[in-house]
PADO-417326 format. One record per atom (N, C-alpha, C): residue number from 1; residue in one letter; atom name; x, y, z. Coordinates in nm, 4 decimals. Example, Ala and Ser with C-alpha at 12.3 -4.5 7.8 and 13.67 -1.06 7.14 Angstrom:
NODE   resi   resn   name          u          v          w
NODE      1      a      N     1.3190    -0.5690     0.7800
NODE      1      a     CA     1.2300    -0.4500     0.7800
NODE      1      a      C     1.3200    -0.3300     0.7800
NODE      2      s      N     1.2850    -0.2250     0.7080
NODE      2      s     CA     1.3670    -0.1060     0.7140
NODE      2      s      C     1.2900     0.0030     0.7870
***
This chain:
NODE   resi   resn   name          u          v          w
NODE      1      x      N    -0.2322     3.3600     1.1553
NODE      1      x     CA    -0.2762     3.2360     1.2178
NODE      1      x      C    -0.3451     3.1493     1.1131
NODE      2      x      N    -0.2960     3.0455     1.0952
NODE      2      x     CA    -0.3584     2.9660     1.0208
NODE      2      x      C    -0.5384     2.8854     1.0842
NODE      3      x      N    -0.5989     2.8764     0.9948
NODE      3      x     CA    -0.7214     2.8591     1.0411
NODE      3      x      C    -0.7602     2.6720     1.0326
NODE      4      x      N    -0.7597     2.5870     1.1286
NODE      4      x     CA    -0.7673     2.4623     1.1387
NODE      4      x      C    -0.8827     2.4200     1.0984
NODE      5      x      N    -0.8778     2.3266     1.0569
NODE      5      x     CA    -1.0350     2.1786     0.9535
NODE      5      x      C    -1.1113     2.2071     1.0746
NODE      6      x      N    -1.2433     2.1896     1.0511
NODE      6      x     CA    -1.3281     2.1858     1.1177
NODE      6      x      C    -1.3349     2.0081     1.2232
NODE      7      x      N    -1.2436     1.9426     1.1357
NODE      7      x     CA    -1.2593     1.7733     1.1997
NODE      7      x      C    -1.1914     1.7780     1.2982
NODE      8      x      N    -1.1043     1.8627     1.3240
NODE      8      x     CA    -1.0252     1.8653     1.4467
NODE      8      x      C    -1.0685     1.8846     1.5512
NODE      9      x      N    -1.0779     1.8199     1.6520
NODE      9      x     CA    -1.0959     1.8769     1.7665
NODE      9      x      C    -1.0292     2.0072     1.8494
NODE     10      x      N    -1.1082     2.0813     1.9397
NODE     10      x     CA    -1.0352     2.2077     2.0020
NODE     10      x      C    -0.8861     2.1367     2.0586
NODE     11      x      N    -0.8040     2.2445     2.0328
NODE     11      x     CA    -0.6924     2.1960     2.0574
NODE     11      x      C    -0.6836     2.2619     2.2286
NODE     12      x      N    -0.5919     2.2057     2.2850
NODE     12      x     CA    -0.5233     2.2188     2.3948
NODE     12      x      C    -0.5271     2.3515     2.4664
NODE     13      x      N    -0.4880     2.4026     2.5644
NODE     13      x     CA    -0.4725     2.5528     2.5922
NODE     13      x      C    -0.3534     2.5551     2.6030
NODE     14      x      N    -0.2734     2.4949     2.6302
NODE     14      x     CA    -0.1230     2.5113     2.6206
NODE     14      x      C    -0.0353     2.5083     2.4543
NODE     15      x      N    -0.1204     2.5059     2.3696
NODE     15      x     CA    -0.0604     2.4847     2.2283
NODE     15      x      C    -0.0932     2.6743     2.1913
NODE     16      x      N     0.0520     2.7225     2.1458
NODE     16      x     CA     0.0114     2.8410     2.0501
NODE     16      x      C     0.0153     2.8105     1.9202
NODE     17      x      N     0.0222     2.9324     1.7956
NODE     17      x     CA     0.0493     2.9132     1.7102
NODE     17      x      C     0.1139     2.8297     1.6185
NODE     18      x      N     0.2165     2.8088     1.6916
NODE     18      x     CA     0.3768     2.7848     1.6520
NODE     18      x      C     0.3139     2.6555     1.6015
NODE     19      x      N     0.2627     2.5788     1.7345
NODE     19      x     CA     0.2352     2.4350     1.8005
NODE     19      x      C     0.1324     2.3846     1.7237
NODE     20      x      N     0.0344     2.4920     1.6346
NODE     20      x     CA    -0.0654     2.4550     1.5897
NODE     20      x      C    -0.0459     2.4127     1.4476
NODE     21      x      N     0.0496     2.5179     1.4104
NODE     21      x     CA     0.1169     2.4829     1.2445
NODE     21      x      C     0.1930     2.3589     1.2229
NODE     22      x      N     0.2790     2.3452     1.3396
NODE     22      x     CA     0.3763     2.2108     1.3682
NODE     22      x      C     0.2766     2.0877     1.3103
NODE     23      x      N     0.1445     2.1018     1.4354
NODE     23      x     CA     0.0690     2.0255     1.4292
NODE     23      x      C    -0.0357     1.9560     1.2873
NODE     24      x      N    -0.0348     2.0800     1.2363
NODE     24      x     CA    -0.1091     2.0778     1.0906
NODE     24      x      C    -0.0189     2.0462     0.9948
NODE     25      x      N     0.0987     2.0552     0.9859
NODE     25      x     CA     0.1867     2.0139     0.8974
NODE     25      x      C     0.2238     1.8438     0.9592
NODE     26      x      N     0.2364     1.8054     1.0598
NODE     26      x     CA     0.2297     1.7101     1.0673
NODE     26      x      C     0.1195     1.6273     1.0075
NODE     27      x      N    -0.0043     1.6685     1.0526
NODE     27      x     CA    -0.0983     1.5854     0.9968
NODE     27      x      C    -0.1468     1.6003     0.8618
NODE     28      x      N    -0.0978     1.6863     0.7579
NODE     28      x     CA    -0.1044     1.6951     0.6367
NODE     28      x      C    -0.0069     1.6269     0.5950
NODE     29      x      N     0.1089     1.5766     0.6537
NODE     29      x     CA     0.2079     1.5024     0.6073
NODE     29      x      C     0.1779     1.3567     0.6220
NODE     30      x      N     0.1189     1.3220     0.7065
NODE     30      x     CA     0.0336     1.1828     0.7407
NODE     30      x      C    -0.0476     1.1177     0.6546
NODE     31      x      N    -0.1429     1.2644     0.6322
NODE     31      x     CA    -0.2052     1.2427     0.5236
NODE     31      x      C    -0.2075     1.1659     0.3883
NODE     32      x      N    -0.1037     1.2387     0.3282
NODE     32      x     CA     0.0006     1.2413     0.1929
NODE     32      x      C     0.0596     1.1018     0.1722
NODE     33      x      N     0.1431     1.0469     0.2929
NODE     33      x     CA     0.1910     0.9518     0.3667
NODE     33      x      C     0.0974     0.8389     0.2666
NODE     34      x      N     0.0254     0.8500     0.3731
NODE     34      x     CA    -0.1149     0.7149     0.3910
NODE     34      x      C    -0.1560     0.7491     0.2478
NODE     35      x      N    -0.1982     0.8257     0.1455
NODE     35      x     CA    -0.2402     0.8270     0.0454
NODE     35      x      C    -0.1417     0.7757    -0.0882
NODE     36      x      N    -0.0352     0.8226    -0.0404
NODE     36      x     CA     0.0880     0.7652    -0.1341
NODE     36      x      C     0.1054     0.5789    -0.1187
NODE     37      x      N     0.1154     0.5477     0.0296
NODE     37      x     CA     0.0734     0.3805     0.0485
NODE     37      x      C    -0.0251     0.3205     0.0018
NODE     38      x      N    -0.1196     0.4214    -0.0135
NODE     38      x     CA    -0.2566     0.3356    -0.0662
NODE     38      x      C    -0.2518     0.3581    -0.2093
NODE     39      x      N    -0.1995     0.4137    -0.2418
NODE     39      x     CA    -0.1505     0.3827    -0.4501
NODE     39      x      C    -0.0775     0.3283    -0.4387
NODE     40      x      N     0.0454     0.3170    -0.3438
NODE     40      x     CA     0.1320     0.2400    -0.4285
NODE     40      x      C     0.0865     0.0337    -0.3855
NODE     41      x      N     0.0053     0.0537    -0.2809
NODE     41      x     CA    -0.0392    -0.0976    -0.2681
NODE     41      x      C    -0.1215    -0.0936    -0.4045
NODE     42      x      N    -0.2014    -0.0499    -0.3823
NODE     42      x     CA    -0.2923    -0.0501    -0.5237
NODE     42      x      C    -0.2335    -0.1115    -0.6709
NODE     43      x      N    -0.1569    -0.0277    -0.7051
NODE     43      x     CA    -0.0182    -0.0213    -0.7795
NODE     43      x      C     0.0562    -0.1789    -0.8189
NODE     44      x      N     0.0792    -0.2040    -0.6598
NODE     44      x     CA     0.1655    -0.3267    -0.6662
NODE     44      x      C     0.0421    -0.4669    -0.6868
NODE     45      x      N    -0.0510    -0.4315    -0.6475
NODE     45      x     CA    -0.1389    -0.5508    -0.6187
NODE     45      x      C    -0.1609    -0.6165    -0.8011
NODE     46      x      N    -0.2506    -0.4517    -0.8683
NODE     46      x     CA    -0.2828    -0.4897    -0.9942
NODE     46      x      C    -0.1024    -0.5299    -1.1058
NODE     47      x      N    -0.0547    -0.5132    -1.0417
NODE     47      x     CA     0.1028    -0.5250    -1.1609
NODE     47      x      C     0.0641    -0.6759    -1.1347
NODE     48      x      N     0.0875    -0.7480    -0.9804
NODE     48      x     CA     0.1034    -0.8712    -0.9579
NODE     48      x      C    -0.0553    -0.9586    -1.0066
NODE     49      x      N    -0.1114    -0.8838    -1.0389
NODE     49      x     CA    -0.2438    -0.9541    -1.0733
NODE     49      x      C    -0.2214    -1.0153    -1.2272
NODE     50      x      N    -0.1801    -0.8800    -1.2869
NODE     50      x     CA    -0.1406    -0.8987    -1.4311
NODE     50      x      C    -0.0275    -0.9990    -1.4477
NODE     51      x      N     0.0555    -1.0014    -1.3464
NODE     51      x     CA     0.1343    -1.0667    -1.3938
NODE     51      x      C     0.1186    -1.2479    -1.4370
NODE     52      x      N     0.0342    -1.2521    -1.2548
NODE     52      x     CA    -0.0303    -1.4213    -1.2675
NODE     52      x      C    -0.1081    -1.4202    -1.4091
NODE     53      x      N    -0.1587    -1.3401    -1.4274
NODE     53      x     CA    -0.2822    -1.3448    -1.5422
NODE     53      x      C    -0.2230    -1.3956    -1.6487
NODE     54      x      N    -0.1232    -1.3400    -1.7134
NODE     54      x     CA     0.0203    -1.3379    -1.8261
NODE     54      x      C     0.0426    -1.4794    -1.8044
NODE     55      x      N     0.0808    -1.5074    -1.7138
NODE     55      x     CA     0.2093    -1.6250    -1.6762
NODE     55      x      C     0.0847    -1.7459    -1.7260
NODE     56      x      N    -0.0438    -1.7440    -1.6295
NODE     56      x     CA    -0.1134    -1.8566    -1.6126
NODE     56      x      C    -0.1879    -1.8079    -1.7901
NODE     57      x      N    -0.2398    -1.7303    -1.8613
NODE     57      x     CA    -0.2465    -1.7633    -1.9780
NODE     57      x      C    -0.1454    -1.7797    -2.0822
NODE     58      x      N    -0.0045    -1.7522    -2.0791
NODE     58      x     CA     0.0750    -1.8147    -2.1403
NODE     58      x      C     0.1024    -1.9830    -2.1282
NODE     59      x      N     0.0640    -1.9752    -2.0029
NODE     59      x     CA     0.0647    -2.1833    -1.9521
NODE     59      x      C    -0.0514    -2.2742    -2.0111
NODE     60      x      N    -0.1667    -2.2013    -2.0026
NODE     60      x     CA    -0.2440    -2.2589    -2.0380
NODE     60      x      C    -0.2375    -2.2824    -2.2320
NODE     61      x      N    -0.1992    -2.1586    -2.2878
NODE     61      x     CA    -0.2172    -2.1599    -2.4317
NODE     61      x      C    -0.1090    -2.2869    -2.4833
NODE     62      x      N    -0.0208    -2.2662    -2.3981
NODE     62      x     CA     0.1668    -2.3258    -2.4503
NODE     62      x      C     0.0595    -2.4805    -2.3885
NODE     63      x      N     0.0075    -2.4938    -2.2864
NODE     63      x     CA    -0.0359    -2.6668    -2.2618
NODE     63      x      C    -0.1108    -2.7082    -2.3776
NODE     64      x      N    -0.2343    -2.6104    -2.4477
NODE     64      x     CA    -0.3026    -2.6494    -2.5143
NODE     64      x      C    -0.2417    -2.7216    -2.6678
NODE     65      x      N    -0.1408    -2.6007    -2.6960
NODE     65      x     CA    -0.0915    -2.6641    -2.8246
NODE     65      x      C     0.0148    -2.7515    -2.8279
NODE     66      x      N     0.0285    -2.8225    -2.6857
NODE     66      x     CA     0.1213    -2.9413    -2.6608
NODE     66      x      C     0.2891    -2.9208    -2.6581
NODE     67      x      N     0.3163    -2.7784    -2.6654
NODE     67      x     CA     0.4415    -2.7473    -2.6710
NODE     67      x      C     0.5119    -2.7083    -2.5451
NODE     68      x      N     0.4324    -2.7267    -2.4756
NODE     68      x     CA     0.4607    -2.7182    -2.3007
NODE     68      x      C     0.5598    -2.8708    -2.2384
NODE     69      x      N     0.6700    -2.8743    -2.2514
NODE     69      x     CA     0.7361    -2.9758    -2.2206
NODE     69      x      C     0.6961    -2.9739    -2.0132
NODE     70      x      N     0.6478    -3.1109    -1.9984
NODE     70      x     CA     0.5862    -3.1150    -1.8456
NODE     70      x      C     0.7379    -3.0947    -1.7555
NODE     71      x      N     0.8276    -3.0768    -1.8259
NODE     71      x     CA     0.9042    -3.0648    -1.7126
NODE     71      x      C     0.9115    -2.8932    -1.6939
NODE     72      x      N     0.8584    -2.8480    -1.7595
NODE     72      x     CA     0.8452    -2.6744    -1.7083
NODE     72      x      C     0.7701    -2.6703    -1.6227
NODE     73      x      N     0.6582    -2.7261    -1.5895
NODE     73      x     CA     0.5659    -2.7275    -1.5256
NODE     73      x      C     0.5578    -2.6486    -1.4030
NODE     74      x      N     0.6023    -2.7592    -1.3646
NODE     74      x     CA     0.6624    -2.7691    -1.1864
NODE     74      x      C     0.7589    -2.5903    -1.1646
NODE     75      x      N     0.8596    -2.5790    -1.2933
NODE     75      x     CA     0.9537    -2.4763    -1.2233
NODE     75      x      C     0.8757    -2.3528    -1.2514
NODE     76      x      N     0.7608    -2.3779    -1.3706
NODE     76      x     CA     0.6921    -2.2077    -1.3533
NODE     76      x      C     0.6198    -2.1908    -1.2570
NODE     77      x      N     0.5520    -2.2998    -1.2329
NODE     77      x     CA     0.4278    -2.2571    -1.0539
NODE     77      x      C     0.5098    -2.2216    -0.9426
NODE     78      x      N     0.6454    -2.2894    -0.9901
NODE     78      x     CA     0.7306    -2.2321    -0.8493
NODE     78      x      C     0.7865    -2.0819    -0.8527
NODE     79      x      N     0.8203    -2.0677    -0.9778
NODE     79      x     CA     0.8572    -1.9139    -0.9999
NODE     79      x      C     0.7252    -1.8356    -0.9945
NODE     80      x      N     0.5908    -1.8772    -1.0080
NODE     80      x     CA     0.5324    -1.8033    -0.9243
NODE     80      x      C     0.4529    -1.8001    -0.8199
NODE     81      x      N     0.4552    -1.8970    -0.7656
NODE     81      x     CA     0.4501    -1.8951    -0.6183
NODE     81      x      C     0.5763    -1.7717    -0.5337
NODE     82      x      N     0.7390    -1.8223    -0.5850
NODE     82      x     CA     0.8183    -1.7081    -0.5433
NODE     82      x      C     0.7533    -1.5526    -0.5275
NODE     83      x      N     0.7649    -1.5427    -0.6375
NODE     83      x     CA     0.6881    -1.4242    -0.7030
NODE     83      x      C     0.5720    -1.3181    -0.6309
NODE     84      x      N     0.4919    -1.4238    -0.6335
NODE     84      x     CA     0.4155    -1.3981    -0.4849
NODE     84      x      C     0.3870    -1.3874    -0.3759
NODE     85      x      N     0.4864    -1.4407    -0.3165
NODE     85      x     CA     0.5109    -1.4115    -0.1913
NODE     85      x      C     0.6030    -1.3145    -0.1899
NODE     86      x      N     0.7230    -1.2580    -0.2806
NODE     86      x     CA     0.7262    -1.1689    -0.2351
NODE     86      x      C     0.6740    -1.0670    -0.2388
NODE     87      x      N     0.5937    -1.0653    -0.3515
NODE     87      x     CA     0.4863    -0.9171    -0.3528
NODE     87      x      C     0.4076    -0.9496    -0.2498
NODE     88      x      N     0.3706    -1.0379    -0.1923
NODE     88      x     CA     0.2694    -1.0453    -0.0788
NODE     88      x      C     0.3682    -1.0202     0.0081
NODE     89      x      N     0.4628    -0.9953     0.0635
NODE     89      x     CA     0.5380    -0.9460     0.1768
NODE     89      x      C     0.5925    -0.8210     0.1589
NODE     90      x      N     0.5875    -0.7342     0.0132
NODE     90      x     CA     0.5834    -0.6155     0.0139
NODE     90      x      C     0.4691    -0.5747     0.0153
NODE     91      x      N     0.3093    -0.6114    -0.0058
NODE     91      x     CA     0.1937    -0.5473     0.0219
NODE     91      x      C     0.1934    -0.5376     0.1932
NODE     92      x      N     0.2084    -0.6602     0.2546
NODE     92      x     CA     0.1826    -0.6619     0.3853
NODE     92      x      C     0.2504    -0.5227     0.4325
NODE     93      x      N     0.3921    -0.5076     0.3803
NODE     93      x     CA     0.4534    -0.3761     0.4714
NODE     93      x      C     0.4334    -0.2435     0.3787
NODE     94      x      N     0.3122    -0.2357     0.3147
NODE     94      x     CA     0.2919    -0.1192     0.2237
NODE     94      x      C     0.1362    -0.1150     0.3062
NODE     95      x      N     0.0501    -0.1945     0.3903
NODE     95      x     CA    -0.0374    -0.2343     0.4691
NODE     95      x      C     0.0045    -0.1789     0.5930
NODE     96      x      N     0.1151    -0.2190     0.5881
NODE     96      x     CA     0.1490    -0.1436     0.7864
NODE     96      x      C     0.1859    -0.0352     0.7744
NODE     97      x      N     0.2627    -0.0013     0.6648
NODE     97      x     CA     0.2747     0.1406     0.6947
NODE     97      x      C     0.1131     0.2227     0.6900
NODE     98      x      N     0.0142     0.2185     0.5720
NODE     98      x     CA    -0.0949     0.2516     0.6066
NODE     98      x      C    -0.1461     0.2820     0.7252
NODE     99      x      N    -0.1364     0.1397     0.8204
NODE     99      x     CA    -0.1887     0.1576     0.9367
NODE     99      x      C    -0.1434     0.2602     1.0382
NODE    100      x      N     0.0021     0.2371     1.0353
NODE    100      x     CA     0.0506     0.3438     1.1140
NODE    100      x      C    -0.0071     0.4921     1.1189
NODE    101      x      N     0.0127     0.5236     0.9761
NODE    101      x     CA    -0.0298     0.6234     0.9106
NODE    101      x      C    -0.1815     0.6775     0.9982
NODE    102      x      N    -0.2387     0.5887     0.9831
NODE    102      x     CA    -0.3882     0.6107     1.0487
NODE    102      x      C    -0.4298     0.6405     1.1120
NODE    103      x      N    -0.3352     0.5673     1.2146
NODE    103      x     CA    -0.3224     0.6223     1.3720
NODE    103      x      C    -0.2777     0.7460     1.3688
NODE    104      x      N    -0.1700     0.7993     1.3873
NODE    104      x     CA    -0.1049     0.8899     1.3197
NODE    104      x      C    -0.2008     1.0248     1.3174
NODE    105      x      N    -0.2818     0.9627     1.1868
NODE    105      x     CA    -0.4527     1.0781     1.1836
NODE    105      x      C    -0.4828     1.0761     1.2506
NODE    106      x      N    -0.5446     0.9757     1.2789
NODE    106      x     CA    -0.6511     0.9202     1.4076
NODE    106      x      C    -0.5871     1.0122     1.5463
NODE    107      x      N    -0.5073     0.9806     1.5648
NODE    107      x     CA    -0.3902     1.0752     1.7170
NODE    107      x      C    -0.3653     1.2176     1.7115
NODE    108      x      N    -0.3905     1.3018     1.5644
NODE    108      x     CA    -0.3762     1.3828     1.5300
NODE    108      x      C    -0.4958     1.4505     1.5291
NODE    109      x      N    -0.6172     1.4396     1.4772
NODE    109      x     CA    -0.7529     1.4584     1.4845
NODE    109      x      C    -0.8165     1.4688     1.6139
NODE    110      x      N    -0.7188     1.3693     1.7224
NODE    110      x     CA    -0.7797     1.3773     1.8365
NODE    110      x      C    -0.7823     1.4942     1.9343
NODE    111      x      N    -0.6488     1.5613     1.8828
NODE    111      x     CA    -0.6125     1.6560     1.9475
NODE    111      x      C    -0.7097     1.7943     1.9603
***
């Protein structure tokens, strides 16, 4: 018999063994889950941080020494504006899955 976390609540009287391992492997898998989402948001956030960082000090240096023709201007803020939104629409669903995840614990713990 495997011996359950103390965070758990008493489980059920209708759950045996079987039901209890099911159960613990589920929620160790949840776990893992939600911890793997939360690096890889992590992950994605600082890449896209660096990246504005790069882009907007390459713009600024290239404006300073006048070699920035103004018609780039316009198409690099737009390439990253793109840019950003879509990493901001892959954080958002690297965010929900988290959440799910949580619940998940949260529903699992309750038991």
């Amino acid at each position: 018999m495997t011996k359950k976390p103390e965070h758990i609540a008493d489980l059920p009287a209708g759950l045996d063994d079987h039901a209890l391992q099911v159960l613990m492997k589920e929620y160790d898998a949840l776990r893992d889950l939600y911890t793997q989402a939360e690096s890889s948001a992590q992950g994605m956030f600082n890449f896209y941080l660096s990246f504005v960082s790069t882009v907007t000090g390459a713009f600024i240096v290239l404006y300073q020494a006048s070699r920035l023709p103004s018609s780039l201007v316009i198409p690099m803020l737009f390439f990253v504006a793109v840019v950003g939104t879509v990493y901001l629409s892959a954080l958002i669903g690297r965010y929900a899955h988290m959440a799910r995840y949580a619940r998940g614990i949260a529903a699992a713990s309750r038991l």
